[in-house]
N, CA, C and O atoms as CSV, one atom per row, in Angstrom:
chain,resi,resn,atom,element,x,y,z
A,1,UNK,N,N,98.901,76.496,136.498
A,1,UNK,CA,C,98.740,77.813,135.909
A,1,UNK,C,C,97.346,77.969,135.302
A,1,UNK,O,O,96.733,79.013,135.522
A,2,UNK,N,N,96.799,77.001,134.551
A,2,UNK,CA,C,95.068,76.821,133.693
A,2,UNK,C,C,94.716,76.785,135.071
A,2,UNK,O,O,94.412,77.931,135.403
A,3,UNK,N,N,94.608,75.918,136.113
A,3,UNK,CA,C,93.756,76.373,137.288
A,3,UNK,C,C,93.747,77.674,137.858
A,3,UNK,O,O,92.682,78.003,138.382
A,4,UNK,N,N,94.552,78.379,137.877
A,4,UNK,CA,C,94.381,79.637,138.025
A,4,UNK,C,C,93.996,80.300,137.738
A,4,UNK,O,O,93.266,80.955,138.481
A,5,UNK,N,N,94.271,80.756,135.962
A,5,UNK,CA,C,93.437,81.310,135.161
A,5,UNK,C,C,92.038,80.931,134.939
A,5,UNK,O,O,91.366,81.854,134.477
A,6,UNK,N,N,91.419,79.842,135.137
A,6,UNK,CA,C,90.285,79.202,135.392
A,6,UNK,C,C,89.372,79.875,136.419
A,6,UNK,O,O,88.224,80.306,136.321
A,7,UNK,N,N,90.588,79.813,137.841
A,7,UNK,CA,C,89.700,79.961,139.060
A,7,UNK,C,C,89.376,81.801,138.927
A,7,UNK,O,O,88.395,82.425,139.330
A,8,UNK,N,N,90.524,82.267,138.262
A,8,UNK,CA,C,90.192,83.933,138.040
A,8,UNK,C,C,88.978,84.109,136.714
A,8,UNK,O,O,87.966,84.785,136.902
A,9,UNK,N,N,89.140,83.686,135.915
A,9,UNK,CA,C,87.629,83.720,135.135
A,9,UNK,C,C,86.249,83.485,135.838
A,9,UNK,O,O,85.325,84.297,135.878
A,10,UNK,N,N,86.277,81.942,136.511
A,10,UNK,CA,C,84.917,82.070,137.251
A,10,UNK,C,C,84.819,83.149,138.151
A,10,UNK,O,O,83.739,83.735,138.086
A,11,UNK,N,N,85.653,83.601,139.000
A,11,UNK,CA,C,85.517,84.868,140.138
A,11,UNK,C,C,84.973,85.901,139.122
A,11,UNK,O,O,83.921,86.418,139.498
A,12,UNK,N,N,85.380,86.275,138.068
A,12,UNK,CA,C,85.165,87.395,137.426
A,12,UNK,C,C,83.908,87.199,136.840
A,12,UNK,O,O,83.029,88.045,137.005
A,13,UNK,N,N,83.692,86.084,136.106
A,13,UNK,CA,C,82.349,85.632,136.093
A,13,UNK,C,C,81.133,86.010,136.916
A,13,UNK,O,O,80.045,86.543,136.697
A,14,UNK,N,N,81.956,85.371,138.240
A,14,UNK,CA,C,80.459,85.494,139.282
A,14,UNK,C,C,80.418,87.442,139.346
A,14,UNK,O,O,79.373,88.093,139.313
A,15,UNK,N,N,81.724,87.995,139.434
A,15,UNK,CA,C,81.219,89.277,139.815
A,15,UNK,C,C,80.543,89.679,138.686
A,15,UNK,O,O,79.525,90.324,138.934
A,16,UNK,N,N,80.805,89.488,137.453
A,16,UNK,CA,C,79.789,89.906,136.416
A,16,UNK,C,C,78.375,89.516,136.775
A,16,UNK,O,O,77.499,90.077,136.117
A,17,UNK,N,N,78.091,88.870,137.471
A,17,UNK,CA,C,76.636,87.675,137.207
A,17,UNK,C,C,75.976,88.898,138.436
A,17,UNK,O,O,74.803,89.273,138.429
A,18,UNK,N,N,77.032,89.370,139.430
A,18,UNK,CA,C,76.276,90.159,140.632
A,18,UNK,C,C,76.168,91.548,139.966
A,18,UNK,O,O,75.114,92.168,140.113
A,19,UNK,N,N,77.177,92.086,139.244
A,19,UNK,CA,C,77.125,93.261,138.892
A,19,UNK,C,C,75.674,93.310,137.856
A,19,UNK,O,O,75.088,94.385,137.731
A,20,UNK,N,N,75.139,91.987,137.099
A,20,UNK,CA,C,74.030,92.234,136.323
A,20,UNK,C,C,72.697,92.554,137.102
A,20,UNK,O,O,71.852,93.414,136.855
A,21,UNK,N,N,72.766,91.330,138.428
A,21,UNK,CA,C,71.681,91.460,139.649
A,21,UNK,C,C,71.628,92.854,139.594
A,21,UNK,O,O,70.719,93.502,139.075
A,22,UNK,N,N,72.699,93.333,140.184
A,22,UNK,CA,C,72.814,95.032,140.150
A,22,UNK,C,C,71.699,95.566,139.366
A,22,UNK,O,O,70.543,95.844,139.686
A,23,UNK,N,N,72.231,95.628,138.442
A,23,UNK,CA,C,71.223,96.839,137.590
A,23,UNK,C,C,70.246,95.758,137.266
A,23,UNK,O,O,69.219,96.311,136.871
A,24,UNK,N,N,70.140,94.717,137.260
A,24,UNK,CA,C,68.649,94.616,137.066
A,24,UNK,C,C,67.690,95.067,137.743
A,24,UNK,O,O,66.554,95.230,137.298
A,25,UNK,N,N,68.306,95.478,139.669
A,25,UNK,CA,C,67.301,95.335,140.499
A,25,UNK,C,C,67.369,97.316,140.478
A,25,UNK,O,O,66.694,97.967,141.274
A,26,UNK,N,N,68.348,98.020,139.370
A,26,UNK,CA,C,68.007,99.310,139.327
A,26,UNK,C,C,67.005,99.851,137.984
A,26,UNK,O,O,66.360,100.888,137.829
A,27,UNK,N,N,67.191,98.717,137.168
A,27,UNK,CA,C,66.360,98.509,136.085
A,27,UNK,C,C,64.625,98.898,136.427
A,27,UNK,O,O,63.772,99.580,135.858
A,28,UNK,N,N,64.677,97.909,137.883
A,28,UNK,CA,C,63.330,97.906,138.369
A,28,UNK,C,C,62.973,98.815,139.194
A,28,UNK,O,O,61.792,99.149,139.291
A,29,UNK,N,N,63.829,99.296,139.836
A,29,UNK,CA,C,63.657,100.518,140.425
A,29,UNK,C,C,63.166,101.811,139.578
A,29,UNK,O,O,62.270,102.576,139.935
A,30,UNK,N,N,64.175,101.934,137.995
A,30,UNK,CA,C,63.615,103.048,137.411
A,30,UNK,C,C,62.366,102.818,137.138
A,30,UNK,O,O,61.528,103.699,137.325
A,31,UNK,N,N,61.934,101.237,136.507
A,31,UNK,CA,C,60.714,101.473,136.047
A,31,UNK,C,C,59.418,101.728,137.415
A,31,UNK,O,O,58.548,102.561,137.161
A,32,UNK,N,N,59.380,101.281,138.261
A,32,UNK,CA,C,58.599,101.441,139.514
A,32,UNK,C,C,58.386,103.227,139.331
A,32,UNK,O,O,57.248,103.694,139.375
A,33,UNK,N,N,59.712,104.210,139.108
A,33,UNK,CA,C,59.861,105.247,139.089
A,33,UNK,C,C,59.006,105.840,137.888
A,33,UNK,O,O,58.244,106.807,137.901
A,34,UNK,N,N,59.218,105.308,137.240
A,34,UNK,CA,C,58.262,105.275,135.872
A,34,UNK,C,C,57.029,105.711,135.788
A,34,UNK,O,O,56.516,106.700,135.264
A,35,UNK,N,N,56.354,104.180,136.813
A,35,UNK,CA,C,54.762,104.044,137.122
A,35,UNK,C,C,54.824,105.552,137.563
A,35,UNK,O,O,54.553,106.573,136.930
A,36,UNK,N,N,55.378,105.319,139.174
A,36,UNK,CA,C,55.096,106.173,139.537
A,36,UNK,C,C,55.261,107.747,139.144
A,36,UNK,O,O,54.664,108.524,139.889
A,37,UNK,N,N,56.203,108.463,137.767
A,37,UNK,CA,C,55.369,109.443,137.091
A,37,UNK,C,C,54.773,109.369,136.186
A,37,UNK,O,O,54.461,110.387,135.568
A,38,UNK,N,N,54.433,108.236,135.816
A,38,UNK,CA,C,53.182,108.350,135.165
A,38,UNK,C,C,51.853,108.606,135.941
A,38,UNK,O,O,51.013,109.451,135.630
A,39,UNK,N,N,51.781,107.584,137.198
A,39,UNK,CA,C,50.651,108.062,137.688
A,39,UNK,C,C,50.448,109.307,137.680
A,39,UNK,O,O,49.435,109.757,137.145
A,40,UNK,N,N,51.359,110.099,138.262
A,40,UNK,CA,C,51.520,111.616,138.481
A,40,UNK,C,C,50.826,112.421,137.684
A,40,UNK,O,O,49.874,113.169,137.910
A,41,UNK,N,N,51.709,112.053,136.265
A,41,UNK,CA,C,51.538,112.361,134.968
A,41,UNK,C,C,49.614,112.574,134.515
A,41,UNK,O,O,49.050,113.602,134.139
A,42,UNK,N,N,49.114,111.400,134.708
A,42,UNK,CA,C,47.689,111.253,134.500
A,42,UNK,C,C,47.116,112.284,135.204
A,42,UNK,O,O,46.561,113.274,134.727
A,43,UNK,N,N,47.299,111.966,136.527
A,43,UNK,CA,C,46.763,113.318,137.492
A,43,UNK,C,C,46.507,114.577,137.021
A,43,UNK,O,O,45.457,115.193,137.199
A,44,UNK,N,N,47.896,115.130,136.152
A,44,UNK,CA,C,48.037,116.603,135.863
A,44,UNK,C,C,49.273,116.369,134.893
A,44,UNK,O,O,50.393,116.290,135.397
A,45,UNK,N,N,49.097,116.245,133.409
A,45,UNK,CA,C,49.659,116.346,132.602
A,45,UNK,C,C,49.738,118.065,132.218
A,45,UNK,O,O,48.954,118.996,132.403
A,46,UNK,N,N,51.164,117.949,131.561
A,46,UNK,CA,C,51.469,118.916,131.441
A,46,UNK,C,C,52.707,119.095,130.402
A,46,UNK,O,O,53.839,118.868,130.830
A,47,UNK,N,N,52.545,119.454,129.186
A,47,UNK,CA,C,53.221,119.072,128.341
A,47,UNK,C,C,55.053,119.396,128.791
A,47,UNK,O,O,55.970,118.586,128.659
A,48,UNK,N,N,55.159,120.899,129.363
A,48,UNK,CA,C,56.429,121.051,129.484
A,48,UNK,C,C,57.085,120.637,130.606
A,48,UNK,O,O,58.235,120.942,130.921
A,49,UNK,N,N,55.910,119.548,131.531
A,49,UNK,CA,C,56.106,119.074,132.515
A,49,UNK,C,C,57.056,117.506,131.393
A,49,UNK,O,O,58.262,117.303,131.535
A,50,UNK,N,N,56.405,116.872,130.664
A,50,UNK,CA,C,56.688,115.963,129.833
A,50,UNK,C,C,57.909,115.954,129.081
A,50,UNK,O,O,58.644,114.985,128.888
A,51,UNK,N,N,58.064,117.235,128.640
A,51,UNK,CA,C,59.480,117.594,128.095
A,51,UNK,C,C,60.648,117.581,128.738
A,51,UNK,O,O,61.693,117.233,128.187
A,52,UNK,N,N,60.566,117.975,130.009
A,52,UNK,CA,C,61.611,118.277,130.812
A,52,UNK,C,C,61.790,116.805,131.346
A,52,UNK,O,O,62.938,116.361,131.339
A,53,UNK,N,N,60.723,115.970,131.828
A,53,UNK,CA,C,61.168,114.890,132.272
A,53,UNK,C,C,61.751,113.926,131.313
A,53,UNK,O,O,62.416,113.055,131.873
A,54,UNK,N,N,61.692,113.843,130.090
A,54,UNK,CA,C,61.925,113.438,128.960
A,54,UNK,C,C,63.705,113.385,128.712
A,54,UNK,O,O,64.601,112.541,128.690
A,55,UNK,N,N,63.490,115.236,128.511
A,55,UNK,CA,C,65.205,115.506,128.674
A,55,UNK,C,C,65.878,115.660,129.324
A,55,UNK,O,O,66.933,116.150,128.922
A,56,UNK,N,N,65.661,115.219,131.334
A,56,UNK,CA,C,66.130,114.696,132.161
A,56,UNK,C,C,66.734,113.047,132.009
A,56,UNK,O,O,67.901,112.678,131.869
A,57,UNK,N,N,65.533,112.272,132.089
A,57,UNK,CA,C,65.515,110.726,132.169
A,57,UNK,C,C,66.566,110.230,130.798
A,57,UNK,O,O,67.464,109.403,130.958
A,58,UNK,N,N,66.290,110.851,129.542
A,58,UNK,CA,C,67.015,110.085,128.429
A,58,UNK,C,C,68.771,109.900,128.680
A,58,UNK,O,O,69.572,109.005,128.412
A,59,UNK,N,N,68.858,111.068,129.248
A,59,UNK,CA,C,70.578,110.675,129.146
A,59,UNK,C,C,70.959,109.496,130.147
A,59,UNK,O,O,71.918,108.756,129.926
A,60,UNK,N,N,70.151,109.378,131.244
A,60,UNK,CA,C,70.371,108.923,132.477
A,60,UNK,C,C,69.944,107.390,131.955
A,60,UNK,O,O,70.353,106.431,132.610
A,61,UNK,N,N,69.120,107.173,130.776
A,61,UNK,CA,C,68.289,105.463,130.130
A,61,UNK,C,C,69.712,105.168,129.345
A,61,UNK,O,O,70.193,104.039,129.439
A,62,UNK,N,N,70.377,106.174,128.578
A,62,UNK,CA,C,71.089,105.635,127.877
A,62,UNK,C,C,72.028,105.282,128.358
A,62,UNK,O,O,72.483,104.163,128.123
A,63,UNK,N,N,72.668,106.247,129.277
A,63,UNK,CA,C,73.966,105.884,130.449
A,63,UNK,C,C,73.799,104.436,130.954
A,63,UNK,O,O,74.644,103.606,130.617
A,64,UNK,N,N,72.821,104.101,131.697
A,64,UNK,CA,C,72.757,102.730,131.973
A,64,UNK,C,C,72.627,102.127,130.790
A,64,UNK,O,O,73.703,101.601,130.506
A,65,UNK,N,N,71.694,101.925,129.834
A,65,UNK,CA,C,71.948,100.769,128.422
A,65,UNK,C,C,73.133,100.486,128.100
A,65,UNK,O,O,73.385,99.347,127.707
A,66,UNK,N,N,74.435,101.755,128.221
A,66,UNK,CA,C,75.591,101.634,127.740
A,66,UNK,C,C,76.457,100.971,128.820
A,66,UNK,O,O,77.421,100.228,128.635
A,67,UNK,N,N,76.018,101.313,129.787
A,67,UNK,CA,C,77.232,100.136,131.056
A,67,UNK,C,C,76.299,99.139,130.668
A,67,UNK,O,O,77.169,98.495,130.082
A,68,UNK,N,N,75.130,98.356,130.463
A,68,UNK,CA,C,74.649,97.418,130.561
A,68,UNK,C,C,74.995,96.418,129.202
A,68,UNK,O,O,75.162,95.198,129.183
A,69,UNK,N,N,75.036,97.433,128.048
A,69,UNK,CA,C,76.196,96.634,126.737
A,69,UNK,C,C,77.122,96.596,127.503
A,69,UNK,O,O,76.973,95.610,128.226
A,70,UNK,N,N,78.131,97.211,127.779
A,70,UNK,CA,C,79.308,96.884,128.193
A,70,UNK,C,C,79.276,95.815,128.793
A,70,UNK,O,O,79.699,95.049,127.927
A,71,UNK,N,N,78.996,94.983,130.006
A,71,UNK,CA,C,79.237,94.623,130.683
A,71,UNK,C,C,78.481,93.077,130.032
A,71,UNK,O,O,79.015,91.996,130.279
A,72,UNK,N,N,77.423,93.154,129.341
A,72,UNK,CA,C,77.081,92.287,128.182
A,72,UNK,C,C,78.679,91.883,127.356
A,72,UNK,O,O,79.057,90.712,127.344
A,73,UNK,N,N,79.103,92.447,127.023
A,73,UNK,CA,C,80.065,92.296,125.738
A,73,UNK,C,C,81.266,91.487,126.635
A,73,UNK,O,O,81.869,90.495,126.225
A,74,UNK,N,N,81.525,92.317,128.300
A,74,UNK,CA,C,82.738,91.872,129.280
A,74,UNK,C,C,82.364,90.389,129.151
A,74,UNK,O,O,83.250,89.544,129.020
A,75,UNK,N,N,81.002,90.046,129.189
A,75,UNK,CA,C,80.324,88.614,129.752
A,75,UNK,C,C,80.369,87.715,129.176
A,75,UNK,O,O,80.630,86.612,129.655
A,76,UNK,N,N,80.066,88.000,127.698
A,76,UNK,CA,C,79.902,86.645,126.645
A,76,UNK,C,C,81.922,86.932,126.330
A,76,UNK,O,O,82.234,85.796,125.973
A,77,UNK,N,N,83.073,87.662,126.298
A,77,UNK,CA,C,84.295,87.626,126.419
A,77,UNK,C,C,84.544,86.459,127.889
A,77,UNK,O,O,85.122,85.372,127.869
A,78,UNK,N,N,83.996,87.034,128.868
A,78,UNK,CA,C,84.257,85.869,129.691
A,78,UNK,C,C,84.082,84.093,129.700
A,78,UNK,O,O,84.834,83.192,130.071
A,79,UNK,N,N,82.563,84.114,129.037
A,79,UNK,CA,C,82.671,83.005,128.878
A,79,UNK,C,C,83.292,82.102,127.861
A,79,UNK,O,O,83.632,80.951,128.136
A,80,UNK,N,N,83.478,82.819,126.305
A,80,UNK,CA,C,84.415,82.387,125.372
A,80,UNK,C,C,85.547,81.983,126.035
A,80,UNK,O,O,86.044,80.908,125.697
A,81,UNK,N,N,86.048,82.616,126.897
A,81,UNK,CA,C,87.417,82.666,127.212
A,81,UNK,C,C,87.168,81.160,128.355
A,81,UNK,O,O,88.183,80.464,128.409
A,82,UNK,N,N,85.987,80.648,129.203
A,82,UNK,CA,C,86.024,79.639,129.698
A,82,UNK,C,C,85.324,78.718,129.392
A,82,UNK,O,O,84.844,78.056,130.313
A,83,UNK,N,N,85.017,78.349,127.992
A,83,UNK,CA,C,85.083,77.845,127.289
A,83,UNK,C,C,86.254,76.927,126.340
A,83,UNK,O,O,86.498,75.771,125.995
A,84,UNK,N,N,86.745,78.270,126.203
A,84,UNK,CA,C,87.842,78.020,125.370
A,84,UNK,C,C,89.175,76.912,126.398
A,84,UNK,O,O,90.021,76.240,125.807
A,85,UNK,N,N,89.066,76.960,127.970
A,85,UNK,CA,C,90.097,77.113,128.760
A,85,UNK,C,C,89.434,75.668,129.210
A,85,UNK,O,O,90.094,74.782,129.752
A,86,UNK,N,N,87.757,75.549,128.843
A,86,UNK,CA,C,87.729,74.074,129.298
A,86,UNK,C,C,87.570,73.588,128.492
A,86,UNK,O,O,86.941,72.565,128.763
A,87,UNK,N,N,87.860,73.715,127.038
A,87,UNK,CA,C,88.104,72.537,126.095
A,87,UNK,C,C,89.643,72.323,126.270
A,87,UNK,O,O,89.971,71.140,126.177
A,88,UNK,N,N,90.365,72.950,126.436
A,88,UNK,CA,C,91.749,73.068,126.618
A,88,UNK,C,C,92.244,71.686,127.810
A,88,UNK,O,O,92.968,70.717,127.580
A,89,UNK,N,N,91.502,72.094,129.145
A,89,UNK,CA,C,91.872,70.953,130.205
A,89,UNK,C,C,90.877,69.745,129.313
A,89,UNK,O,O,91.556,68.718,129.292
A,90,UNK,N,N,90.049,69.596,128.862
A,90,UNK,CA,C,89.466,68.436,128.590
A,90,UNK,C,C,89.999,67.402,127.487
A,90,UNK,O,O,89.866,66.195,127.288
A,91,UNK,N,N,90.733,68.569,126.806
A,91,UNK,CA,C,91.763,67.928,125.670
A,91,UNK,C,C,93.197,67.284,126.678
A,91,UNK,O,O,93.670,66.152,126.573
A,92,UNK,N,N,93.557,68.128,127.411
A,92,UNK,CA,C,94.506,67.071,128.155
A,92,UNK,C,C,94.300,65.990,129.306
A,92,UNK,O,O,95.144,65.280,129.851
A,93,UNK,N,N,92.732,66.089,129.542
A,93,UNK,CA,C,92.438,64.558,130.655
A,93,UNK,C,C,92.350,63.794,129.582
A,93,UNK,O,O,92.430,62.574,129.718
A,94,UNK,N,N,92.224,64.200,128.696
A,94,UNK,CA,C,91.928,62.398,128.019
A,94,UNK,C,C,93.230,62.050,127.268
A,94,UNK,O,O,93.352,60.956,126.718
């Protein structure tokens, strides 16, 4: 039954570990997106050009920060929990 619950923590584990790849590699995408309006930006600034992109992008930075806590908080729960599950088998090999 601990092997089970074991083998379902690491699975969930690893999908956490891919789901972080995930947004890291969208992390980098926004910022690339970034450069690239900023370059823009330099070109031909424009203040209400600045505003609008401002109060576009913010909801969309925080939306991801907040799945990205989340899934922070799912992670260090995961590993407590296999932690906790391999002091458990290590207390009964010996």
């Amino acid at each position: 039954m601990e092997d089970k619950a074991f083998e379902l923590i690491t699975q969930m584990y690893s999908e956490m570990k891919q789901q972080f790849e995930d947004m890291n590699k969208q992390f980098e995408d926004m910022n690339k997106q970034f450069k690239e309006v900023n370059r823009k930006l330099d070109q031909k600034a424009d203040k209400t050009d600045i505003v609008r992109l401002e109060n576009e992008l913010n909801p969309k930075v925080q939306a991801l920060f907040d799945g990205y806590k989340q899934h922070t908080d799912i992670l260090e729960r995961i590993e407590n929990e296999v932690t906790r599950q391999e002091e458990i088998i290590m207390r009964r090999i010996k």
